[in-house]
C-alpha positions, 0 to 999 in steps of 0.5 A: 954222586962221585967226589968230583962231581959233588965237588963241581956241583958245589962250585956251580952252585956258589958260583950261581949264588954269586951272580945272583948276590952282584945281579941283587946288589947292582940293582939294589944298592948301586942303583940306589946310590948312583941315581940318588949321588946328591945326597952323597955330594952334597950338591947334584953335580951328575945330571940324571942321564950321567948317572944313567950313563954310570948304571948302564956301565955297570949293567954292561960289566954285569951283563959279561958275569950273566953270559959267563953263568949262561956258559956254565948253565948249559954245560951244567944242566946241559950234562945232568940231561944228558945223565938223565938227572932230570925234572921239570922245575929244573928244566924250566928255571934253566929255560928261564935263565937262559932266555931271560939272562940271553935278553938282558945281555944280548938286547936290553943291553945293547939297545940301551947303549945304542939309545943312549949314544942317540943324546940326552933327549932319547933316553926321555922317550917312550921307547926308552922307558918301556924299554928300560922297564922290560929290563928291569922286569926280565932281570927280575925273572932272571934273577927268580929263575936263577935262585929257584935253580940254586935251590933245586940243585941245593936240594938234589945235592943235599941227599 
């Protein structure tokens, strides 16, 4: 591997391990602050379908960091296919990645806005449930698919 590329694959790598710490700390931390804002005012002064308004725009910031790293996976792995520097969990976690990276921000996203500007009452809904727990569950799977990528890649750039 040549200097540059070693280079270039450490920065992919930190930057992959940087959407995933924002992707973690979104979902774990900030969700749990935002939708818990009583304990922290003293009082519920936030209706829940407020602080939902709150997350879904810090879900959409998030989705534009998810589309960069989506840009980046394909020219990444795109390149060392093409290098044939291939193998199957590596295509496979790619595929994951993008797939469930492209839903989150190009479906979940979107329809939880166009749900949420359709009032308060929507958003208790079946379709609103389900549809907000098939996003938490394809951001699971993104964000397992993107560690297992950050580790092959680790793994092939530490020989």
């Amino acid at each position: 591997m040549n200097k540059y590329f070693r280079m270039t694959t450490m920065a992919y790598i930190i930057f992959l391990s940087g959407v995933l710490g924002a992707g973690l700390y979104a979902g774990i931390v900030v969700t749990a602050v935002t939708f818990h804002t009583e304990l922290y005012l003293g009082s519920s002064v936030l209706t829940h379908f407020q602080e939902g308004q709150i997350m879904t725009e810090n879900f959409l910031r998030l989705s534009y960091l998810v589309n960069v790293s989506l840009f980046a996976v394909v020219l990444y792995e795109g390149y060392k296919f093409k290098k044939f520097e291939r193998d199957t969990v590596t295509q496979v976690a790619t595929f994951f990645v993008l797939a469930s990276g492209l839903l989150f921000s190009q479906y979940y996203i979107p329809d939880i806005l166009s749900m949420q500007l359709q009032g308060e009452a929507i958003t208790q809904s079946v379709a609103f449930i389900n549809t907000h727990k098939g996003s938490e569950l394809n951001f699971k799977l993104f964000a397992l698919a993107l560690l297992v990528l950050i580790i092959q890649n680790m793994r092939k750039a530490c020989k």
